[in-house]
C-alpha positions as CSV (number, residue, x, y, z in Angstrom):
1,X,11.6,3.2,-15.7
2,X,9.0,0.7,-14.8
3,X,9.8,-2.3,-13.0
4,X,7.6,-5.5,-12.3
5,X,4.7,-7.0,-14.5
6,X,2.2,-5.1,-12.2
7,X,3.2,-1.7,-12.5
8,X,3.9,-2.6,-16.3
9,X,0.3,-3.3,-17.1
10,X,-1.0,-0.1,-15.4
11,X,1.6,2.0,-17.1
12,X,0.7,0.6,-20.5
13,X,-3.5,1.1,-19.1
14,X,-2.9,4.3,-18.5
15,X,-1.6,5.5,-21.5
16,X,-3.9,3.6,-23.8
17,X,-6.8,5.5,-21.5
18,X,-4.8,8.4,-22.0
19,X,-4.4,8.4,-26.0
20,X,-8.7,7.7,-26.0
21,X,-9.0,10.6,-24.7
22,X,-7.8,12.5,-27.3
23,X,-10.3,10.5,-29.0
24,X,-12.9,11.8,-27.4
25,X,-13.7,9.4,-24.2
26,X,-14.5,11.0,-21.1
27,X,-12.2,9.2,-18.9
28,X,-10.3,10.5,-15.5
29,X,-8.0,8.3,-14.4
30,X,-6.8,7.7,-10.7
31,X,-3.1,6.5,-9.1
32,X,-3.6,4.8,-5.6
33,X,-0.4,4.7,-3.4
34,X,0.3,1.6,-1.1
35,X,-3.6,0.8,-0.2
36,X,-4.3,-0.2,3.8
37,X,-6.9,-0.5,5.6
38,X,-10.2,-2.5,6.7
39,X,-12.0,-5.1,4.6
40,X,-8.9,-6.7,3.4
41,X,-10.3,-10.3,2.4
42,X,-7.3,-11.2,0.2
43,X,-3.8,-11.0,1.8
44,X,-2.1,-7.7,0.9
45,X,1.1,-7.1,1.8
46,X,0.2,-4.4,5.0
47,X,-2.9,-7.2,6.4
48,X,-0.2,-9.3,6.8
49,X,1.9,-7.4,8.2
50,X,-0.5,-6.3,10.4
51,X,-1.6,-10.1,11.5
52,X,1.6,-11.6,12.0
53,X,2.8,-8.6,14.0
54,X,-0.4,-9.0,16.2
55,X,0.2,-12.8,16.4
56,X,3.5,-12.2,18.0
57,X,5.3,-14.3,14.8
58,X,6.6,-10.9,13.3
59,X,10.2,-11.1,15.2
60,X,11.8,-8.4,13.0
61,X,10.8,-5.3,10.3
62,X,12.6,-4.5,7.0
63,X,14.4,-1.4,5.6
64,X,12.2,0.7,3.5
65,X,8.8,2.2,3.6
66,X,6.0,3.9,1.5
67,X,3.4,6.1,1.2
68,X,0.7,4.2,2.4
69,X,-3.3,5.4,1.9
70,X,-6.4,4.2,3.6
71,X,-8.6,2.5,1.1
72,X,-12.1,4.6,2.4
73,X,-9.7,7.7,1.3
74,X,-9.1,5.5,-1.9
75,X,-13.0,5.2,-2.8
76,X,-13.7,8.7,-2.0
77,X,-11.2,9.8,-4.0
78,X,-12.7,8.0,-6.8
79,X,-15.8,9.4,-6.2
80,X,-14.6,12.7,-6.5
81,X,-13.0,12.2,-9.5
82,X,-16.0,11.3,-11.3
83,X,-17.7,14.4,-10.4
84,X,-14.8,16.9,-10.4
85,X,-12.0,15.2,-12.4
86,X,-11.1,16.9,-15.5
87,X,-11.0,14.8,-18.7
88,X,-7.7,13.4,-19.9
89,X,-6.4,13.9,-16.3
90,X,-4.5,12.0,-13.8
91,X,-4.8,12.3,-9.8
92,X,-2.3,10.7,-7.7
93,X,-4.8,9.6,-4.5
94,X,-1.8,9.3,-1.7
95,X,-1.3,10.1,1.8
96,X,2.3,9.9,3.3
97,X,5.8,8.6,3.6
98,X,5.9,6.0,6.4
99,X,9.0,4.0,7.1
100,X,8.3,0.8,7.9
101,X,9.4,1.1,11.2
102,X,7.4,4.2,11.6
103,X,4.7,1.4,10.6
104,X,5.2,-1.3,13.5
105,X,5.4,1.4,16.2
106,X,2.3,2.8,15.4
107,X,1.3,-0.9,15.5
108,X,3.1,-1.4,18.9
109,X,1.1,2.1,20.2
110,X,-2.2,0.7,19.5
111,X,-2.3,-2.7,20.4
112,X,0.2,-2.7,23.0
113,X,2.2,-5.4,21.6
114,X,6.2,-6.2,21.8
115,X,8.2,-3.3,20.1
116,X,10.2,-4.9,16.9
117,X,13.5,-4.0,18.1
118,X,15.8,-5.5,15.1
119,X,15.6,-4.5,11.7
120,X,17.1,-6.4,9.1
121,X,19.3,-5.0,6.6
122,X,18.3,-4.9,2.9
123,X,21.7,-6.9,1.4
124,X,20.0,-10.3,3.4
125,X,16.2,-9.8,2.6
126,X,17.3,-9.2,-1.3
127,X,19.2,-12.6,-0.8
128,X,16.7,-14.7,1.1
129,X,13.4,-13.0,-0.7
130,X,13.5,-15.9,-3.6
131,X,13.7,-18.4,-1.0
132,X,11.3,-17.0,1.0
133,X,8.7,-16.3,-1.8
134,X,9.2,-20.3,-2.5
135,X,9.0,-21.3,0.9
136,X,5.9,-19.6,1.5
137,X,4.1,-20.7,-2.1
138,X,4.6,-24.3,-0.9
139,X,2.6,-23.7,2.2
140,X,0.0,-21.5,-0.1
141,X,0.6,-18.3,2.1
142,X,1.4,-14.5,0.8
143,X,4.8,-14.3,1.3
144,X,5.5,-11.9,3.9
145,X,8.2,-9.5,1.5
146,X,9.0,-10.6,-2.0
147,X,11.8,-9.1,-4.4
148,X,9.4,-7.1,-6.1
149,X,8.0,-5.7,-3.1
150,X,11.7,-4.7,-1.5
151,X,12.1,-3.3,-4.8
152,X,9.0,-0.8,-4.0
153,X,10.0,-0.4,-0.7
154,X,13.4,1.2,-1.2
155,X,11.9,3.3,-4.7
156,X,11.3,6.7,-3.8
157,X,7.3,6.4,-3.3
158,X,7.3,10.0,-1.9
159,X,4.1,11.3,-3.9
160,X,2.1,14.4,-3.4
161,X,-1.9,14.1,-3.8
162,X,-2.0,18.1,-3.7
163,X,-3.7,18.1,-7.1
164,X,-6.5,15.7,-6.6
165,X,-6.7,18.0,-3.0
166,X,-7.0,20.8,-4.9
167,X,-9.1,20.2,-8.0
168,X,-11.3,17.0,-6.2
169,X,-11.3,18.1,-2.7
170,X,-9.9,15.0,-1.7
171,X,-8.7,14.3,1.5
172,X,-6.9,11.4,3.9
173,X,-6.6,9.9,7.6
174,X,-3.8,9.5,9.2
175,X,-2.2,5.8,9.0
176,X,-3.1,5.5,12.9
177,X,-6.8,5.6,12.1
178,X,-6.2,2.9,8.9
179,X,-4.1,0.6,11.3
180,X,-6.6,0.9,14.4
181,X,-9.7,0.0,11.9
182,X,-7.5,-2.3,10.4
183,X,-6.8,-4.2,13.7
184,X,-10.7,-3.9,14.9
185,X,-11.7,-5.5,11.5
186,X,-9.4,-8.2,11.1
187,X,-10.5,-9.0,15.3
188,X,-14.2,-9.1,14.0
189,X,-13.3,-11.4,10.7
190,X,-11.3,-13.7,13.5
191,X,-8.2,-13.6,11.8
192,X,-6.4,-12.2,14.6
């Protein structure tokens, strides 16, 4: 089952790409996990995380996690699937289960900032998320969780990228490296 107009769309992408194929284009298509890392200019959900956690306003984590994937590990991934990628194919370019919590200490390790000590349980994020997704539209900021992305964080978004290792070569970082970078980065850009 599909859930949320995002994920929606790129189902429904993927299998038109899919059924082309068959008509003869020479496509390869690619499935990202949770994408992190440097040169963030929007506001994804992990920048965020990361500069409100460095700010000192993050006071408490959620439940959940995902398997989160540098973006460089992202492009290269791409790149390989353009050279090696079989027609008609699809290459999940992952990395690894991380708990959120798993997240903010790795956070905490680098920068040497307070440890998040409380997490909140997911019965009173699910109830405050519609508030807090209106709360934070009214001041024009990303919302810090939304229902949508609880939903993903409690799915089971354990994925295996042994294929694309396999038949592209590809290959990750570990989410310490993404974090670190992400941290320099967002220093340079002044945003933290």
């Amino acid at each position: 089952m599909v859930v949320g107009q995002y994920a929606k769309t790129k189902a429904q992408a993927t299998a038109d790409v899919l059924a082309a194929t068959k008509e003869g284009l020479n496509a390869v298509i690619v499935h990202p996990s949770g994408i992190v890392g440097p040169y963030d200019y929007g506001k994804g959900h992990l920048t965020n995380l990361v500069t409100e956690y460095y700010q000192g306003k993050l006071t408490a984590g959620i439940v959940g996690g995902y398997d989160f994937v540098d973006v460089r590990d992202v492009a290269q991934g791409i790149l390989l699937a353009c050279e090696k990628g079989r027609r008609g194919e699809c290459y999940l370019l992952s990395n690894h289960f991380y708990t959120i919590k798993e997240v903010l200490n790795l956070l905490q390790q680098i920068s040497g900032r307070q440890k998040i000590k409380t997490y909140l349980p997911l019965f009173i994020l699910k109830t405050t998320a519609p508030l807090a997704e209106y709360y934070y539209k009214l001041r024009k900021q990303t919302p810090l969780y939304t229902p949508y992305s609880l939903y993903t964080l409690t799915s089971n978004a354990n994925f295996s990228h042994e294929k694309a290792t396999r038949e592209l070569g590809y290959q990750t970082r570990r989410l310490e490296l993404s974090l670190r970078d992400t941290i320099d980065w967002l220093k340079e850009q002044k945003r933290i």
